[in-house]
C-alpha positions as CSV (number, residue, x, y, z in Angstrom):
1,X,-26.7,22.5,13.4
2,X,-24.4,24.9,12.7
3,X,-20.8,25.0,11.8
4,X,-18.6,25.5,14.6
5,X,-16.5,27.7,13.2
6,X,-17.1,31.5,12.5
7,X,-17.6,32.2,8.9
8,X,-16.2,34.8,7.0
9,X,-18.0,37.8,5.6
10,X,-17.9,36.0,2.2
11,X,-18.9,32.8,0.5
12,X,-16.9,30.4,-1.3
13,X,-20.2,30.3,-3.6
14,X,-22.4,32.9,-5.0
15,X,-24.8,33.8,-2.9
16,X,-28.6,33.2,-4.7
17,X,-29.6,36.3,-6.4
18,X,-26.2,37.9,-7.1
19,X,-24.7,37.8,-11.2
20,X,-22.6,34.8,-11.9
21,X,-19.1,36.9,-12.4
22,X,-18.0,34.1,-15.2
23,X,-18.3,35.6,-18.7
24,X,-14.0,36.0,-19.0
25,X,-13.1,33.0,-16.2
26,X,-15.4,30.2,-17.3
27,X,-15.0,30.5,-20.9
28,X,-11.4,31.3,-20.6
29,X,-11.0,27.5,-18.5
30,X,-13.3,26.2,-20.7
31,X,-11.5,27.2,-24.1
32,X,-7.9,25.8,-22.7
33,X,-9.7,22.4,-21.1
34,X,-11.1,22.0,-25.2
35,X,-6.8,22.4,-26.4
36,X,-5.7,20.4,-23.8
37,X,-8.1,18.0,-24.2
38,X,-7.4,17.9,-28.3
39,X,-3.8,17.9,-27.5
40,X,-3.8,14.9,-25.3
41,X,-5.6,13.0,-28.0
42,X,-3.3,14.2,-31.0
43,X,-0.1,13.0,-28.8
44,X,-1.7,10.1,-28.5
45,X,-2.9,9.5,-31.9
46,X,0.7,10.3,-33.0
47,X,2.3,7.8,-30.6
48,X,0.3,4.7,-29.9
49,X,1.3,1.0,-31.1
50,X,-2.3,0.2,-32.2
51,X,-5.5,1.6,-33.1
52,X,-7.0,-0.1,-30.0
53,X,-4.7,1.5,-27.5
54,X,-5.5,5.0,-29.2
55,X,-9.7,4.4,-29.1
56,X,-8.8,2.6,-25.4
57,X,-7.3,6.1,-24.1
58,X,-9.8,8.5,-26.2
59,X,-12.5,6.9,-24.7
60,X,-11.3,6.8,-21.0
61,X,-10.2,10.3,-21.5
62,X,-13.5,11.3,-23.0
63,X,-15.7,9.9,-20.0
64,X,-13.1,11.1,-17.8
65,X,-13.8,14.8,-18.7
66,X,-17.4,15.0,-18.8
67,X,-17.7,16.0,-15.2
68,X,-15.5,18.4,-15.4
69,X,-17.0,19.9,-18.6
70,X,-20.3,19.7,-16.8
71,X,-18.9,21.7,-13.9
72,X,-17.6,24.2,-16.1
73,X,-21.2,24.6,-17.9
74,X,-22.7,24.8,-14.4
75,X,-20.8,27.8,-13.5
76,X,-18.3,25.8,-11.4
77,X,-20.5,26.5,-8.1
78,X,-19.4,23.5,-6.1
79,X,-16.3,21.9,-5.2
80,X,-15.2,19.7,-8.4
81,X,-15.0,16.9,-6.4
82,X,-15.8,14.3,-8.9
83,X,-14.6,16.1,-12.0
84,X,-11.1,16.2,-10.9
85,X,-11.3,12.4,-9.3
86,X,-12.3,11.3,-12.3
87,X,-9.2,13.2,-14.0
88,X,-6.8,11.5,-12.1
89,X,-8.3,8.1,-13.3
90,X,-6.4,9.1,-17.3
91,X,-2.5,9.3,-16.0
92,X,-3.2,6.4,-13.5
93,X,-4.3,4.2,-16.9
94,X,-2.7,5.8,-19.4
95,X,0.6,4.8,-21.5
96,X,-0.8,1.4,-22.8
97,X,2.0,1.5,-25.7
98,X,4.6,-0.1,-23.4
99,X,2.9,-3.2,-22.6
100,X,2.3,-3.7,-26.2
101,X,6.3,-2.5,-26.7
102,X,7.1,-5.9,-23.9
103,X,4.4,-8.4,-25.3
104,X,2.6,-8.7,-21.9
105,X,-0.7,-7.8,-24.3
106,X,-2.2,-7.6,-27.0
107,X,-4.1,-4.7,-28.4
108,X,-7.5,-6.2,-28.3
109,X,-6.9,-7.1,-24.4
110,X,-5.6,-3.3,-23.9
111,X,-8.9,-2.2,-25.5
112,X,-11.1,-4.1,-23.1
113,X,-8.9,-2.6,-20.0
114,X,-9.4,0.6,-21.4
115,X,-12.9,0.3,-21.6
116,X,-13.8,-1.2,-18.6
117,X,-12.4,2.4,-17.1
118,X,-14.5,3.7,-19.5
119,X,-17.5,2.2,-17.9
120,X,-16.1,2.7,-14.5
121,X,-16.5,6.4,-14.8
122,X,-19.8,6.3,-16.9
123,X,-21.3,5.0,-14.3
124,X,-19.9,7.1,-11.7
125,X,-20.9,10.4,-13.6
126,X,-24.3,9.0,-13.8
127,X,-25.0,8.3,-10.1
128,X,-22.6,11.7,-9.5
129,X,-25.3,13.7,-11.8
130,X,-28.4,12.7,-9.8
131,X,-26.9,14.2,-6.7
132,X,-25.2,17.6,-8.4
133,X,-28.0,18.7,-10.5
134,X,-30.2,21.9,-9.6
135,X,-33.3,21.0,-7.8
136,X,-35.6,24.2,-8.2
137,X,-34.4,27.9,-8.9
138,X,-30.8,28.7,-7.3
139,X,-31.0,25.4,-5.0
140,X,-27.1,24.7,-5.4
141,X,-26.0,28.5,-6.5
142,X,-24.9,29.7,-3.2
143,X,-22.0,31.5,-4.2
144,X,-18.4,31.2,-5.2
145,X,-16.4,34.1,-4.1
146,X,-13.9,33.5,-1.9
147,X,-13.2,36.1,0.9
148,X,-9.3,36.2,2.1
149,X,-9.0,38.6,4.9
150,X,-7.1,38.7,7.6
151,X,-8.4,35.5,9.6
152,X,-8.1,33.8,6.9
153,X,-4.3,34.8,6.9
154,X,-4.4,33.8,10.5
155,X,-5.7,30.8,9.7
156,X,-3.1,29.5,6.9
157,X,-0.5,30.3,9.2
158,X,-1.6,28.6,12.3
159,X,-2.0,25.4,10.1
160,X,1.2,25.5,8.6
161,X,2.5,26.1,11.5
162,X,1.2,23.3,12.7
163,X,2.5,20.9,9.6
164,X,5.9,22.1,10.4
165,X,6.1,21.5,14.1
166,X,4.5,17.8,13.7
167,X,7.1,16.8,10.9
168,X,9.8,18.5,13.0
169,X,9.0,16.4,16.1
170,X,8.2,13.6,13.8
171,X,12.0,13.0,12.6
172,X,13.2,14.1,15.9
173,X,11.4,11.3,17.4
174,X,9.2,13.9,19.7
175,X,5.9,11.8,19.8
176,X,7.0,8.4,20.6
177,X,5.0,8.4,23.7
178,X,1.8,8.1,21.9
179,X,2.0,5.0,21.0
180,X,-1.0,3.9,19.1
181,X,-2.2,7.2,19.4
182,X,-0.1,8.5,16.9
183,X,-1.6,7.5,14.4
184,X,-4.8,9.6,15.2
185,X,-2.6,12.5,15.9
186,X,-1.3,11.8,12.8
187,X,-4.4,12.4,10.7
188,X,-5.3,15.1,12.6
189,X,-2.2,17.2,12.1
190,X,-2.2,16.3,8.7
191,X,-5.7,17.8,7.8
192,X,-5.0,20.9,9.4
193,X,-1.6,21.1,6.8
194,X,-3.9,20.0,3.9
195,X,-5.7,22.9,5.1
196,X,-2.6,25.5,5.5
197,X,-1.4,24.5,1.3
198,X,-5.1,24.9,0.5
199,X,-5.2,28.3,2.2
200,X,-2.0,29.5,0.8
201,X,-2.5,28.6,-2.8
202,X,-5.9,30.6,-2.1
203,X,-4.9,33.5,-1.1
204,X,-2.1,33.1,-3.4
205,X,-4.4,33.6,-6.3
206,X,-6.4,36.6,-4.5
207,X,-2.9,38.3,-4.4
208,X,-3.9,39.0,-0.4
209,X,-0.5,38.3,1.2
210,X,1.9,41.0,1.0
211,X,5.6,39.7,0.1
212,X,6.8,38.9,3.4
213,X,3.9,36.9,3.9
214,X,4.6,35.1,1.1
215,X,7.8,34.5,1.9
216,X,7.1,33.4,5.2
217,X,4.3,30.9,3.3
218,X,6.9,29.6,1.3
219,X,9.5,28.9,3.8
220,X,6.9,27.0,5.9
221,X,5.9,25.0,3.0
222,X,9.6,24.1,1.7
223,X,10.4,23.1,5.3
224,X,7.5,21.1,5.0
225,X,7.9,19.2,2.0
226,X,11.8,18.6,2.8
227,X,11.2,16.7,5.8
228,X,8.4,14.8,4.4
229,X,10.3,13.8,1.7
230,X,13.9,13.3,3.3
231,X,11.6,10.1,4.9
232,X,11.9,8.6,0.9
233,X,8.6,9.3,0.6
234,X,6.9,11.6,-2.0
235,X,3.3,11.1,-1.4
236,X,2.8,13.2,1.3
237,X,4.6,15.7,-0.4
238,X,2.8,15.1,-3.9
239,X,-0.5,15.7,-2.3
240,X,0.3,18.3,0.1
241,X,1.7,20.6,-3.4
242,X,-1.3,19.6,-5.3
243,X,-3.8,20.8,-2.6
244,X,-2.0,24.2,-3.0
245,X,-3.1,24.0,-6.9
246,X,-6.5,23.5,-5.8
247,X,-6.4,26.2,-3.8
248,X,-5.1,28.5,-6.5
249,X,-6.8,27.0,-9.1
250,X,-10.7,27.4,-7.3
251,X,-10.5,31.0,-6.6
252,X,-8.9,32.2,-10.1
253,X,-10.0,29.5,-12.5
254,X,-6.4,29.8,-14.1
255,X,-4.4,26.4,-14.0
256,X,-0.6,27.4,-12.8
257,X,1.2,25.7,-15.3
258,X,4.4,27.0,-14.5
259,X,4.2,25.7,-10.4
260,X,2.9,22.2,-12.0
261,X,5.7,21.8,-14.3
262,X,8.6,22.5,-12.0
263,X,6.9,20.0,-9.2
264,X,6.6,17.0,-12.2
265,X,9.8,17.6,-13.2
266,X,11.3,17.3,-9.4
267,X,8.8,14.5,-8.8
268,X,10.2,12.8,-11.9
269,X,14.0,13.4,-11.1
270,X,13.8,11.7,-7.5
271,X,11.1,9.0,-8.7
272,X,14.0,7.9,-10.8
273,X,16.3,7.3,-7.6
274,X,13.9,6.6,-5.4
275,X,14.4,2.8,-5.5
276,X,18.3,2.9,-5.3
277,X,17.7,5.3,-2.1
278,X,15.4,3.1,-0.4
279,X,17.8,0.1,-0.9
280,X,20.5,2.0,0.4
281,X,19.1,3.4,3.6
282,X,16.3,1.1,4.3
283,X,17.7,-2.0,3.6
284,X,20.4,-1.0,6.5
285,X,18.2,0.4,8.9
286,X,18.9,3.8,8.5
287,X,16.4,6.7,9.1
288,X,17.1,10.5,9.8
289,X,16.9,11.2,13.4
290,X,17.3,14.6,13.2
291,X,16.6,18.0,11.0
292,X,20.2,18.1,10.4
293,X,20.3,15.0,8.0
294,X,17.8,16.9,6.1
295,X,19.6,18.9,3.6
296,X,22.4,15.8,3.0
297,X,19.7,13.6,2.2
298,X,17.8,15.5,-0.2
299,X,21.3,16.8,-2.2
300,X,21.9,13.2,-2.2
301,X,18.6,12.1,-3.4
302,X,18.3,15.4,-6.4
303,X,22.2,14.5,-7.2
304,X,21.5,10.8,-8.4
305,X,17.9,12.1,-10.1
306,X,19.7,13.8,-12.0
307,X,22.8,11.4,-12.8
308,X,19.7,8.8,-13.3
309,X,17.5,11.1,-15.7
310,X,20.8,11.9,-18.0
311,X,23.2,9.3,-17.5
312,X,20.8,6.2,-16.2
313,X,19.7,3.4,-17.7
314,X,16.0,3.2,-19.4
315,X,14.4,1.8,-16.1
316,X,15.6,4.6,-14.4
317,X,14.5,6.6,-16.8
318,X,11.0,5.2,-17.3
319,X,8.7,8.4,-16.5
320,X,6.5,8.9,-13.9
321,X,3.3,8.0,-15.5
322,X,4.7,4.4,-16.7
323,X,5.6,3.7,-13.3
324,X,1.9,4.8,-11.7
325,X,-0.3,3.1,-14.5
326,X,-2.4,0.5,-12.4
327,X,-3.5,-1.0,-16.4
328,X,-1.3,-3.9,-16.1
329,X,-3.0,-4.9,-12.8
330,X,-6.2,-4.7,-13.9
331,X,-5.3,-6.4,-17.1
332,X,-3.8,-9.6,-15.2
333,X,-7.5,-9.5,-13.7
334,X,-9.4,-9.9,-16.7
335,X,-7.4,-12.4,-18.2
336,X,-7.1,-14.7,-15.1
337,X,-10.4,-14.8,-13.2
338,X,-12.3,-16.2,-12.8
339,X,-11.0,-19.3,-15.7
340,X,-7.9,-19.2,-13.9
341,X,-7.8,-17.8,-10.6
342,X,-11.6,-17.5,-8.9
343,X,-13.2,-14.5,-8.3
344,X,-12.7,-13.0,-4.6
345,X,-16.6,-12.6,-3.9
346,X,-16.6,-9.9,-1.5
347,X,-13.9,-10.9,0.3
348,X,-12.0,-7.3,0.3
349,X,-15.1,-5.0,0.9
350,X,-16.2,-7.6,4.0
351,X,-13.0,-6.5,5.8
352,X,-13.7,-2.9,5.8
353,X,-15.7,-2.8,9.0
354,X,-12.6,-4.6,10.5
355,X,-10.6,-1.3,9.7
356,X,-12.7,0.8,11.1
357,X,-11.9,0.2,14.4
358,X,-9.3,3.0,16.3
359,X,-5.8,1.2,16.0
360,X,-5.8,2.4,19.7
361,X,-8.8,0.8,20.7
362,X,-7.8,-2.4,19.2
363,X,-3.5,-2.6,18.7
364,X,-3.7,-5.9,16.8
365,X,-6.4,-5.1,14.5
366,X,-5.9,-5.6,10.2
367,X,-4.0,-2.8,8.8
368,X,-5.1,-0.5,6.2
369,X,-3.6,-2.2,3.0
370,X,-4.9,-5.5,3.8
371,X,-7.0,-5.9,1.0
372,X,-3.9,-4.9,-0.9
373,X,-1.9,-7.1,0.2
374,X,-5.0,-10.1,-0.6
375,X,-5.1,-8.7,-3.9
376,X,-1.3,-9.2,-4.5
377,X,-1.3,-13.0,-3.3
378,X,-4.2,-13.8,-4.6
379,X,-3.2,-12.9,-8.4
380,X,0.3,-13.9,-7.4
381,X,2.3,-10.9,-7.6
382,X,3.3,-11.4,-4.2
383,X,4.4,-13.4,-1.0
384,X,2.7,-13.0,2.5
385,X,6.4,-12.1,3.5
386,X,6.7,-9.4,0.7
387,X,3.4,-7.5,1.9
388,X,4.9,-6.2,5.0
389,X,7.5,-4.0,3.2
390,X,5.3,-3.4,-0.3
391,X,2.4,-2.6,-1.1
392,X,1.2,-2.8,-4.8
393,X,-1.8,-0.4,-6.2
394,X,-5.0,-1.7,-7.1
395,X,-7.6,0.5,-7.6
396,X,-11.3,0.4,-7.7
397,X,-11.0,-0.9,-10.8
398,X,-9.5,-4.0,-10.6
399,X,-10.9,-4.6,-7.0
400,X,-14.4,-4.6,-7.9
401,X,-13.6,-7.2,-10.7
402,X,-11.6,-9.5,-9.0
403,X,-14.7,-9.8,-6.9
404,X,-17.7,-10.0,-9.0
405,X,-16.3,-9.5,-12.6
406,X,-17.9,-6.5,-14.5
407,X,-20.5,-6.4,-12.3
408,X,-18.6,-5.7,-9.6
409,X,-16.8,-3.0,-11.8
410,X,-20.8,-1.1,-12.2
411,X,-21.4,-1.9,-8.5
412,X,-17.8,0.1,-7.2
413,X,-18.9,2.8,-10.0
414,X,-22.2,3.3,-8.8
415,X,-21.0,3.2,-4.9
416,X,-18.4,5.8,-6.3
417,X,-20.4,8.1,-8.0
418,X,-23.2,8.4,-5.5
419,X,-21.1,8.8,-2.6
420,X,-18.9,12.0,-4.2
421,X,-22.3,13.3,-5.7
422,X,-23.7,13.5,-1.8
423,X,-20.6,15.2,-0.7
424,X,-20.9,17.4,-3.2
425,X,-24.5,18.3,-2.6
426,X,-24.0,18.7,0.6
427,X,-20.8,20.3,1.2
428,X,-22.1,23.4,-1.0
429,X,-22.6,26.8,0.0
430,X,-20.4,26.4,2.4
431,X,-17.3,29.2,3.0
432,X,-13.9,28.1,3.1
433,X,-13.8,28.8,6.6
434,X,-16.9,26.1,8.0
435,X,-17.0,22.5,9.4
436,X,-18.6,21.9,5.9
437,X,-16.0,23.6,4.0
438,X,-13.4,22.1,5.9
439,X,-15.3,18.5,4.9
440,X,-15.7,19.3,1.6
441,X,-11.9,20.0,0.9
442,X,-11.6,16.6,2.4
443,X,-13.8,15.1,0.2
444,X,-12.3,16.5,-3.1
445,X,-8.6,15.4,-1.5
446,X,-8.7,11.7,-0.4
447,X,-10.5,10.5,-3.7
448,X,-7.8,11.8,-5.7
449,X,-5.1,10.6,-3.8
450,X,-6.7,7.0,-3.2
451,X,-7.3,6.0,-7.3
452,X,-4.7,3.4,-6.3
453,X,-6.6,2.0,-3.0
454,X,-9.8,-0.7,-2.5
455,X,-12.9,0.4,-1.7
456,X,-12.2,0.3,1.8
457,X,-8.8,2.1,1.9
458,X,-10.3,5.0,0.5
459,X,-13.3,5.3,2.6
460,X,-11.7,4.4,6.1
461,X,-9.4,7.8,4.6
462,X,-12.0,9.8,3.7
463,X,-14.0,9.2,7.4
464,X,-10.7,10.0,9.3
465,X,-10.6,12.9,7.2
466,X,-13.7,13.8,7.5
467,X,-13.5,13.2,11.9
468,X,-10.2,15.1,11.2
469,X,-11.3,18.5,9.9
470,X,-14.3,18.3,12.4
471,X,-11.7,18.1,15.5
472,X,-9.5,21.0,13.6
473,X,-13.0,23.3,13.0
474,X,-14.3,22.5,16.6
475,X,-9.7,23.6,17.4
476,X,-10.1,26.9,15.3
477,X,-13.2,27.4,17.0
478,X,-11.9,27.4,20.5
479,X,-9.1,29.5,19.6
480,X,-11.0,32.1,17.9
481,X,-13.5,31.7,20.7
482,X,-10.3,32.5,23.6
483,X,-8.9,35.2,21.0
484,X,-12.4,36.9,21.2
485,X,-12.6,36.9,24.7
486,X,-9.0,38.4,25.1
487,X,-9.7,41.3,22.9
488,X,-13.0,41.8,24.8
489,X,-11.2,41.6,28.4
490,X,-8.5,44.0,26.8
491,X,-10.9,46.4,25.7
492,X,-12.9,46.7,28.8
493,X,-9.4,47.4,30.8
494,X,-8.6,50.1,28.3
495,X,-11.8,51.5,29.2
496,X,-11.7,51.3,33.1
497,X,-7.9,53.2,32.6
498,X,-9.2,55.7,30.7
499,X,-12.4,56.0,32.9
């Protein structure tokens, strides 16, 4: 079947036959990949408690990069889908030095977290590889330049476009009628924005917008990210900005250092308030209501980051990175079950079909952090009472071995691996402008953003993503379909005048 939606004159991969423009790129990314990846281990070497915690986060770093190596040797042809997942699982486990600092554990039990990662993601890259590698001459080599014309302008701006207007009517309380629709509108909308900040860092690095058009992308984007934020919020806004660095990063192979360190350091500086924000206007009730509150609550919000970052005290200066390590959960794991607390047995991944059902088909079905919440109670952390207005991460991780111990830790590996090695495989070839492209950038997306989710979390997000970009190809479609016919019905009245 084909895709419904017209594809450019281009591919986002080489087209078979044609020489593989990578001799400056590719060794280029490859040569500052090798320094960071000596660097990360040299800070680490220079600050970690123990010995244990150092091997711990060399090996979990080393496993980590392999994919992405391996992509890099392939002549990054496919969407790095794995290889940057599996980069994501470093920060999320890194900084064991400040549970040794507090005493919570010792570094032999650190080391045994640190490797079960390890294993984690060797087993992942192994079921990953049997999917990704080249079957016959040029099977997978389709191509990898990316064509940013004019409908692909057209394109970007529709979807941002889009983004704005949703968030706009969001905080103005314009789609209350939907009721349990919303939340399918929701995803909807939201795909086409991931697919506006993909499109925009794209044709950011082709250098194809002229400046008001990059102004004009810019505006839409902050307007964007300032609504979504002023909700107290930041991961909408987190993954919204890093799908523009994918977008940037795919077509130039250059990693925009300078955009990523100005969005950790603002991530930082309201991470550190974020907590005394939430207790001051969610604890009372209060929400903005309209666009106006905007700007008050954000100059609010950067005003005590940065009182917190340089006057605050150390929890409120604890970094970003200490705050999203899920280590310590899946350390309490491995030291309670099952001697202490029994393993779940399949509990959490029985529930996913349960999820899967349309909220608006069935109102009072589970909610998505269920197994989340079980998690929490079950290892104590939490009340029933306390899930309703927290959720803790998790993690693959930890879910599969509060189930089935390490073998459930292979088993979620394995499921992992195989299932970002198919999307992979299949979703090349394809040009950025295709029901498969589309897909694809949904597959690389949700499995970055869901490290700290279940099993089932993450795949109920990656099918609604997936039904998502489908609905916004089969949108573009239509529209591009009505535009054509327009121009045609134009064309033929132009003639009859002049006939």
């Amino acid at each position: 079947m084909s895709d419904p939606v017209p594809h450019l004159s281009a591919s986002w991969l080489r087209p078979t036959g044609l020489p593989v423009q990578r001799n400056i790129d590719l060794k280029r990314l490859k040569r500052v990949a090798l320094v960071i990846f000596a660097g990360a281990v040299a800070f680490d070497l220079v600050t970690a408690r123990a010995p244990e915690t150092f091997f711990g986060f060399v090996a979990v770093l080393t496993v980590a990069s392999i994919p992405f190596f391996v992509w890099i040797k392939r002549g990054a042809m496919q969407l790095p889908i794995l290889p940057c997942a599996a980069l994501f699982y470093v920060p999320s486990y890194a900084n064991p030095g400040s549970l040794v600092t507090a005493g919570s554990y010792t570094p032999g039990q650190i080391l045994v977290g640190e490797l079960t990662v390890a294993l984690f993601l060797g087993v992942a890259v192994i079921a990953w590889s049997f999917f990704t590698v080249e079957k016959g001459s040029g099977a997978l080599n389709r191509g990898r330049r990316l064509d940013v014309g004019q409908n692909l302008r057209r394109v970007m701006f529709v979807a941002l476009m889009v983004g704005m207007v949703f968030e706009m009517g969001t905080i103005s309380g314009w789609w209350f009628w939907m009721g349990t629709f919303f939340g399918t509108f929701r995803t909807v909308v939201s795909s086409a924005t991931i697919i506006g900040c993909f499109l925009f860092g794209a044709a950011l690095g082709k250098r194809a917008l002229r400046p008001s058009e990059r102004v004009l992308g810019a505006i839409l984007l902050a307007a964007i990210f300032a609504i979504e934020t002023s909700s107290l919020l930041l991961y909408v806004s987190i993954l919204n900005a890093i799908t523009v660095f994918f977008g940037y990063f795919l077509f130039t192979k250059k990693i925009p250092w300078t955009a990523i360190t100005v969005c950790l350091v603002i991530a930082t500086t309201l991470h550190s308030a974020k907590s005394g924000m939430r207790a001051k206007y969610w604890s009372n009730g209060l929400q903005p209501t309209s666009l106006s509150d905007v700007p008050g609550i954000m100059t609010e919000w950067i005003g005590n980051g940065v009182n917190n970052m340089i006057f605050g005290a150390p929890d409120d200066q604890q970094n970003l990175a200490d705050r999203a390590s899920m280590l310590p959960n899946l350390l309490l794991v491995q030291q309670s079950s099952p001697e202490l607390i029994p393993f779940l047995n399949g509990e959490t991944y029985a529930n996913f079909w349960k999820m899967l059902i349309p909220r608006f088909l069935s109102p009072n079905k589970i909610t998505s952090q269920t197994n989340l919440g079980i998690l929490s109670i079950h290892y104590h952390l939490q009340v029933i009472e306390d899930t309703a207005t927290t959720t803790l991460s998790w993690g693959l991780i930890s879910e599969g071995y509060a189930n089935f111990g390490i073998y459930g830790v292979v088993f979620a590996g394995l499921a992992f691996g195989a299932l970002l090695g198919w999307l992979t495989h299949w979703s090349a070839g394809a040009p950025v402008i295709s029901l498969r492209g589309f897909i694809g950038l949904a597959s690389m997306i949700v499995p970055i953003t869901s490290v700290a989710y279940d099993f089932s979390y993450m795949l109920l997000n990656l099918i609604q993503g997936i039904v998502a970009m489908v609905v916004v190809s089969l949108a573009l479609s239509l529209l591009q379909g009505s535009a054509k016919r327009l121009g045609t019905s134009g064309t033929s009245r132009m003639n009859a005048v002049h006939s």
